[in-house]
C-alpha positions as CSV (number, residue, x, y, z in Angstrom):
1,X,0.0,0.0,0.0
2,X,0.9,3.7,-0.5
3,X,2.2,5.8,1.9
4,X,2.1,3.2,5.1
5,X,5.0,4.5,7.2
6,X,4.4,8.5,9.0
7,X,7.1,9.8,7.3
8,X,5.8,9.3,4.1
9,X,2.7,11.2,4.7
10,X,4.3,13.9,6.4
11,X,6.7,14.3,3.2
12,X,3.4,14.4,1.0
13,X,1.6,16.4,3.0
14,X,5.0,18.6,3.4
15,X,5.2,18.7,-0.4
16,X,2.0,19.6,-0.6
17,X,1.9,22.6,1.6
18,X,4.9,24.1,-0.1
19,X,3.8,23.4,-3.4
20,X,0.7,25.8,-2.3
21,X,2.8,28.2,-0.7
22,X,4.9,28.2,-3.7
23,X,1.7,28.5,-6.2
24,X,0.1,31.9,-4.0
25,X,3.4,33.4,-4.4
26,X,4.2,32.8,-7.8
27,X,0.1,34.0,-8.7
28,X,-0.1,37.1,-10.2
29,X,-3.2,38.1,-7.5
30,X,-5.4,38.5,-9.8
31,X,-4.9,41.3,-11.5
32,X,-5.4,39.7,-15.0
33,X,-8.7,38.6,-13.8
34,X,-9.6,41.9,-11.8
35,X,-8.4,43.8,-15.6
36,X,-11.0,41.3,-17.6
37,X,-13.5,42.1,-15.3
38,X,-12.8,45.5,-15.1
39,X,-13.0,45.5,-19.2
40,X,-16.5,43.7,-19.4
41,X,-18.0,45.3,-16.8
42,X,-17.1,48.7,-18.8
43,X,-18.4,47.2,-21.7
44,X,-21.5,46.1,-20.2
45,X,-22.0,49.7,-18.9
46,X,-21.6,50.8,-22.3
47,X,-24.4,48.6,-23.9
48,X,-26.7,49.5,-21.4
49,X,-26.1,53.1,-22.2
50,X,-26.5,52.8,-25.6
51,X,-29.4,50.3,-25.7
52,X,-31.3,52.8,-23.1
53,X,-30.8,55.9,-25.5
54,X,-31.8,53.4,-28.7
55,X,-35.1,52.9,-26.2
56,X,-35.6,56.1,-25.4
57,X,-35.4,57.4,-29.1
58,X,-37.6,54.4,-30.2
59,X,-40.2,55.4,-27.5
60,X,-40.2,59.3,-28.4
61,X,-40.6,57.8,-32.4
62,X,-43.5,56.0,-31.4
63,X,-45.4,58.1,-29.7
64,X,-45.2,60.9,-32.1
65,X,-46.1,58.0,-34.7
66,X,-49.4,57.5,-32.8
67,X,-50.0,61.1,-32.5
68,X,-49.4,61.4,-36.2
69,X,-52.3,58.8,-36.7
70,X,-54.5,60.0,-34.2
71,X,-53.9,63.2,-36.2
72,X,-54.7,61.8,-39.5
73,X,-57.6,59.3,-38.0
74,X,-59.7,62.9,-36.7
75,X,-58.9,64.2,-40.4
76,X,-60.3,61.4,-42.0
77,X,-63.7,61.5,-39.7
78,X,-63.8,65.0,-40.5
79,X,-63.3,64.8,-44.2
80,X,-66.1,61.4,-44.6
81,X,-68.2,63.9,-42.4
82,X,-67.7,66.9,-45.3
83,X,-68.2,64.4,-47.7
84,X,-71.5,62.7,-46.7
85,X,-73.1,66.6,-46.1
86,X,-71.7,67.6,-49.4
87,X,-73.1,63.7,-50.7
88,X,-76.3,65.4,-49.0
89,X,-76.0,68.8,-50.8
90,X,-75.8,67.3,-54.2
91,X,-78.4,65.2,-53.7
92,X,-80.7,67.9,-52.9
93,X,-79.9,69.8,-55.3
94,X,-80.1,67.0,-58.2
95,X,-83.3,66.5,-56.9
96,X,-84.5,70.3,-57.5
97,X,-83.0,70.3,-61.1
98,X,-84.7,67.2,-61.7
């Protein structure tokens, strides 16, 4: 069997702790990590902005579309109104000629 005797698990457990020790020291801390994260999360803000203002712009176009057709709806009622009283008027007046 593998490491029966004390000494050979206090030399692997030895190894072990300075491999670690040597590995946090030898790490760079993070700071390529931190610098990604750092770079996405600027990005991220930057989407956001732009995406918002692309909303904003797209809500403003919107509602001065539906103003525009309420606009042209109230012009249409008023012009089928015109035409049915001047429908009425020529009527009227075909039937005097007649």
């Amino acid at each position: 069997m593998l490491f029966t005797d004390p000494n050979q698990i206090a030399v692997v457990v030895l190894v072990l702790i300075v491999g670690l020790v040597l590995g946090l020291l030898i790490a760079p801390r993070g700071t390529k990590w931190r610098k990604r994260y750092e770079e996405e999360r600027d990005a991220h803000a930057a989407y956001r902005t732009d995406t918002d203002a692309k909303i904003r712009e797209r809500e403003a176009l919107t509602t001065n579309r539906d103003a525009y057709v309420r606009d042209l709806e109230k012009a249409k009622i008023d012009l089928t109104a015109a035409n049915e009283k001047l429908a009425a008027e020529n009527a009227e007046l075909r039937a005097r000629a007649v």
